[in-house]
C-alpha positions in Angstrom: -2.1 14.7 -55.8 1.5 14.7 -55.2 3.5 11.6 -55.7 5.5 11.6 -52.9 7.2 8.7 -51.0 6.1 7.4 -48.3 8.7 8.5 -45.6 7.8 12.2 -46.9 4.3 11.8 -46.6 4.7 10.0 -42.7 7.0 12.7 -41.9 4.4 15.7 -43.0 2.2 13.7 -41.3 3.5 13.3 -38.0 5.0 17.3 -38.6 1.6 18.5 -39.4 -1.0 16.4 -37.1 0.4 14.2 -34.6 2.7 16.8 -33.0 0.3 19.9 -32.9 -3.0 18.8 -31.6 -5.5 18.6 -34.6 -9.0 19.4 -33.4 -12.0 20.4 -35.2 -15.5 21.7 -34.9 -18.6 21.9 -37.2 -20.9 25.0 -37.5 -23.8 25.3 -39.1 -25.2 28.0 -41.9 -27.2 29.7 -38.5 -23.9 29.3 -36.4 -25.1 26.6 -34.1 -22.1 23.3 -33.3 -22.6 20.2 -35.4 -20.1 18.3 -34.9 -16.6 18.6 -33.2 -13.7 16.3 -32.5 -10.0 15.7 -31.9 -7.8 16.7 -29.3 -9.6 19.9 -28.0 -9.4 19.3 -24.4 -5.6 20.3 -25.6 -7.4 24.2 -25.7 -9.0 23.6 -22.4 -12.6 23.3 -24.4 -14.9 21.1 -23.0 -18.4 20.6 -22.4 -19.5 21.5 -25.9 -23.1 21.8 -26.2 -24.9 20.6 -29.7 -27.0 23.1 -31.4 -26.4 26.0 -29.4 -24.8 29.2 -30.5 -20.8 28.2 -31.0 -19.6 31.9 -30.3 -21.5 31.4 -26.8 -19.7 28.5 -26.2 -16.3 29.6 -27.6 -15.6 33.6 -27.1 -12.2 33.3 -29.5 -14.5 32.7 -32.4 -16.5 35.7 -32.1 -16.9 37.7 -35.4 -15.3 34.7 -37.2 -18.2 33.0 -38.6 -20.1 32.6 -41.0 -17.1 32.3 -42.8 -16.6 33.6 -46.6 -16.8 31.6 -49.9 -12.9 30.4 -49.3 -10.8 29.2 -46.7 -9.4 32.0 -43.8 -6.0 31.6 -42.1 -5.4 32.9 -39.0 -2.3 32.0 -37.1 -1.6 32.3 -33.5 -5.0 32.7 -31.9 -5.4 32.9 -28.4 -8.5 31.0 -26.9 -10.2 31.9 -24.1 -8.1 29.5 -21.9 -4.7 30.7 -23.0 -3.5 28.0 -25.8 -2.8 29.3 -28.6 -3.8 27.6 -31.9 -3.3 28.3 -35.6 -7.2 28.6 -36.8 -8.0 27.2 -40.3 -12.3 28.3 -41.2 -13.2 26.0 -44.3 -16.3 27.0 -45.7 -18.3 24.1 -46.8 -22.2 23.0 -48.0 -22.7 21.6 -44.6 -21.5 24.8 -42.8 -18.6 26.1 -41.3 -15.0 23.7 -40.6 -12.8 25.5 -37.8 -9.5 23.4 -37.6 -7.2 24.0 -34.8 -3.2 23.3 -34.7 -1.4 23.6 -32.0 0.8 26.9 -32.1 2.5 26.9 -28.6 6.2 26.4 -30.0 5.4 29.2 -32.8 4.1 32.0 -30.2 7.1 30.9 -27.8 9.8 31.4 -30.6 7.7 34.9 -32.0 8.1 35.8 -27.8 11.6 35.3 -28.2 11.8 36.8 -31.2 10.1 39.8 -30.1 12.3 39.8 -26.9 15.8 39.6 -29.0 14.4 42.4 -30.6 14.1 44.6 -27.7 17.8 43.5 -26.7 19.4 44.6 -29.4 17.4 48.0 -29.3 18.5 48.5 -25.8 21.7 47.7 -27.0 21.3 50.6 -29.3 20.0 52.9 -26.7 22.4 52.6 -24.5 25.3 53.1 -27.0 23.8 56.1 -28.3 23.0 57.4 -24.4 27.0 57.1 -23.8 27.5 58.5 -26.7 25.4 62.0 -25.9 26.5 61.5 -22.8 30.2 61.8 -23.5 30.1 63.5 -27.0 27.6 66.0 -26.9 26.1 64.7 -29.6 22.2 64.3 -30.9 21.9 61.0 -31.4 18.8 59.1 -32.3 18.1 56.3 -29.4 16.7 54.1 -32.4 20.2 53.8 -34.2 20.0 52.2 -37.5 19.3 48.1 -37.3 22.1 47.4 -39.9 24.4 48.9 -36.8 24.7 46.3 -35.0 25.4 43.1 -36.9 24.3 40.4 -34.1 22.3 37.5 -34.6 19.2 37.7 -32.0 19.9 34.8 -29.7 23.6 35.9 -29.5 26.4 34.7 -31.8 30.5 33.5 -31.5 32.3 36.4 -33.4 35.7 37.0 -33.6 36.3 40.5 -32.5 39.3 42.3 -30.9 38.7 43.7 -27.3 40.5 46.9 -25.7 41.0 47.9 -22.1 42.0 51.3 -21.6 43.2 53.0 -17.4 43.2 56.6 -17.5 46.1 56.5 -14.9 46.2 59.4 -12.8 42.7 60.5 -12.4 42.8 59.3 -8.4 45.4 61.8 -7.4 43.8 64.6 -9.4 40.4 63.9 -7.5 42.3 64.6 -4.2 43.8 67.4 -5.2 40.7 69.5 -6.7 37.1 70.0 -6.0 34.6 67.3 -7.2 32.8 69.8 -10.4 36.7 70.2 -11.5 37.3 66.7 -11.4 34.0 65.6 -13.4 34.8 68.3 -15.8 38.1 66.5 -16.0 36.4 63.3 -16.3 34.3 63.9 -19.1 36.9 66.0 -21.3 39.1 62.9 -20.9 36.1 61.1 -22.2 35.0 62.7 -24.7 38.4 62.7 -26.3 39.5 59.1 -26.0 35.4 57.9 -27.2 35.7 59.7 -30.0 39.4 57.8 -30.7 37.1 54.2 -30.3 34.3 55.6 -32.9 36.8 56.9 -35.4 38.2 53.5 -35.8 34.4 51.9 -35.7 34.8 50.9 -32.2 32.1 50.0 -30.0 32.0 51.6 -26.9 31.1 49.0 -24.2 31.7 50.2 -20.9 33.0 53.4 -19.0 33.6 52.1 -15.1 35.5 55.4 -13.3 38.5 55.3 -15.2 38.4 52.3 -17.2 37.1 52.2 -20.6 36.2 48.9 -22.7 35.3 48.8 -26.6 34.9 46.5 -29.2 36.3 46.1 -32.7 34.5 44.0 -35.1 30.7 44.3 -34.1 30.4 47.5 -36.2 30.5 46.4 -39.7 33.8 48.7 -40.9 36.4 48.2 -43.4 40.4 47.0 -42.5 41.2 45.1 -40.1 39.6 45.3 -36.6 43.3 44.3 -34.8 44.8 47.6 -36.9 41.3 49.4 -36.1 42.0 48.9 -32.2 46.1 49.4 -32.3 45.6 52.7 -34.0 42.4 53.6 -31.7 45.0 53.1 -29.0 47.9 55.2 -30.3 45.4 58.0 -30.5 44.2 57.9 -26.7 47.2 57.9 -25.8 48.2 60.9 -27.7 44.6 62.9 -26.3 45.5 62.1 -23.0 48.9 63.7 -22.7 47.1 66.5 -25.1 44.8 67.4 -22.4 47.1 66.8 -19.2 49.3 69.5 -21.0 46.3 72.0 -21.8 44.8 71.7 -18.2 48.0 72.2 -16.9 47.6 68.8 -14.6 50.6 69.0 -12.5 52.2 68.4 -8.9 52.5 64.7 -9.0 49.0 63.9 -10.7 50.3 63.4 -14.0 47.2 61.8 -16.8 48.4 59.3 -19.1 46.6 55.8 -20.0 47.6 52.3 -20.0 45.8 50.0 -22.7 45.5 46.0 -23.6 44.2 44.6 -26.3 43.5 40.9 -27.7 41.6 39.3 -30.2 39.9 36.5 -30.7 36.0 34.4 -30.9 33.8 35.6 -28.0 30.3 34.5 -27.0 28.3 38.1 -27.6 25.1 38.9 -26.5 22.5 40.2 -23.8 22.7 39.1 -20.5 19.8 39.8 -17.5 16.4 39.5 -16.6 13.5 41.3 -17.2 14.2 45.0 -15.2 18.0 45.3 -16.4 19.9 43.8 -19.3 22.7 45.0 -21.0 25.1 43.8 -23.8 27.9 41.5 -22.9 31.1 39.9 -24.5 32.4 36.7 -22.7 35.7 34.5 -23.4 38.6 34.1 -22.8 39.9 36.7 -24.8 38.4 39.3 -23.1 39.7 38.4 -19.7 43.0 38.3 -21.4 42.5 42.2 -22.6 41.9 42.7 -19.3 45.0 41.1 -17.9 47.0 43.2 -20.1 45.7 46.3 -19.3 46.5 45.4 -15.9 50.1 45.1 -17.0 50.6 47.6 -18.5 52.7 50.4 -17.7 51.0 54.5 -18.1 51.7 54.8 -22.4 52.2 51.4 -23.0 50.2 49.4 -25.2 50.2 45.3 -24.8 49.1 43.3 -27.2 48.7 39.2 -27.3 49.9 37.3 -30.1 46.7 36.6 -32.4 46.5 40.8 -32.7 49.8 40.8 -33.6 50.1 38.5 -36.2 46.9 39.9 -38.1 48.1 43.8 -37.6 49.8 45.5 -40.4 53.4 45.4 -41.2 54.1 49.1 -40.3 52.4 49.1 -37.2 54.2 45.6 -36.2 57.3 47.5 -36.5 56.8 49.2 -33.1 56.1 46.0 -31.6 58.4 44.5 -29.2 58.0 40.9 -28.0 57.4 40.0 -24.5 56.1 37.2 -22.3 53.5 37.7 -19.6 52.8 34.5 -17.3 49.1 34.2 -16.1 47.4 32.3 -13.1 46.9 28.7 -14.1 48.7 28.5 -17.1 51.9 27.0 -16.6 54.2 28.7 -19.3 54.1 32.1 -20.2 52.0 33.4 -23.5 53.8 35.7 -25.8 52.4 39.2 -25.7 54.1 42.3 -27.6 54.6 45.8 -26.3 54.8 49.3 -27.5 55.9 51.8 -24.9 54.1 55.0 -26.6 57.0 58.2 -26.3 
């Protein structure tokens, strides 16, 4: 026997018995019930009858018993009445012992477990549906597990978040039929996604003309606030590429205004049963947001936290700025580059 103190041995106690029902029955070499005892009625099993047939008493024990020459493990069996119980079977000279442990808390966390599981995959599948979507590409639905790099329950990760407006889009739609303007839609798209995965974005959401992606979830090398800047130099630079090859002209000029901040940010999957989808919430990313929303068509805001953690040639282009928001009472420091 172990020497342990007495603390330990209380504590593995109280860990292993007290807290998880301990119940126990007795059959016999024939598979009649002996003896039984403990907290069963925590299973739901009553009304045990002596010397009858246990596996006509208790279904969940059905092709259990006799059991071998050395003790069977089973964890996380289901009885009959729906509580599930880790099932210890110790053979002995007097006949079968079935111990029963309380497993509720273990099948709750494996349900959760399970659960997180299927979150993250829809995570995947719906990143790699926008992705064909937009793209054109064959992408496998079950994208690798390494891809995403979230903890199950959802994690605090500092990330940097970009807002991008496709400006112009509105007065195109008016101007041309609807296939024209889809086709429009998804070459603009196409172009300014594939910006976000060159630089290991994310792609979040595409709302009509407003784009959001993530830096910082996709395991990548560099820095995510240089990642998102130069992301953002580059859609700025497809959209006046394909305003110029459509020929998009007579007032409805394309360009694209974009915000980006950085900072920790509660990520995870948000919804109930029929519809969940990945989410990113913080104050950060309402702060991208506000940006975007200030920014004028082929300018790029930035806060201050992206700045100071951006790289010193991409700085240079930087000028500073203030931006005052609702219910803060001074304004923040923000820095813009006006793309020409």
């Amino acid at each position: 026997m172990l020497d342990l103190p007495s603390p330990i041995i209380n504590y593995l106690h109280s860990l292993t018995f007290e807290n998880r029902s301990p119940a126990y029955l007795l059959v016999d070499k024939n598979g009649c019930l002996s003896e039984w005892g403990g907290k069963l009625a925590a299973y739901g099993i009553t009304n045990l009858q002596k010397g009858q047939y246990v596996t006509e008493q208790l279904f969940f024990l059905e092709g259990l018993l006799p059991g071998d020459d050395f003790p069977i493990f089973l964890p996380c069996i289901k009885t009959e009445y729906g509580r599930c119980a880790d099932l210890h079977i110790l053979p002995a000279d007097e006949g079968d012992w079935v111990l029963l442990l309380d497993a509720t808390l273990e099948e709750i966390q494996h349900s959760l477990i399970q659960q997180q599981g299927n979150d993250l995959s829809l995570l995947r599948q719906e990143q790699a549906r926008i992705l064909n979507q937009y793209l054109g590409r064959d992408i496998p639905e079950d994208l690798a597990p390494d891809l995403f790099k979230l903890h199950e329950r959802g994690e605090r990760k500092d990330v940097t978040i970009l807002f991008a407006h496709i400006w112009g889009l509105s007065a195109y739609s008016e101007e041309h039929p609807p296939e024209v303007v889809f086709r429009m839609l998804n070459l603009c798209f196409t172009n300014t996604l594939q910006q976000i995965l060159d630089e290991a974005g994310l792609v979040d959401k595409i709302v009509g003309d407003l784009v959001t992606a993530f830096f910082g979830v996709v395991p990548a090398s560099g820095s995510s606030r240089d990642r998102a800047v130069k992301a953002a130099l580059r859609m700025i630079e497809a959209v006046r590429d394909i305003g110029k090859i459509s020929g998009v002209n007579h007032g409805s000029k394309l360009d694209i205004s974009i915000g980006i901040a950085s900072g920790p940010v509660a990520l995870g999957i948000l919804g109930g049963r029929l519809h969940r989808t990945f989410n990113a919430i913080g104050y950060h990313v309402n702060l991208a947001a506000r940006l975007e929303s200030q920014a004028r068509p082929s300018e790029i805001l930035i806060d201050e936290n992206t700045f100071n953690q951006t790289g010193n040639i991409l700085q240079q282009n930087f000028a500073p700025a203030s931006l005052l928001l609702q219910g803060i009472a001074d304004p923040i420091r923000i820095y813009s580059w006006l793309v020409t």
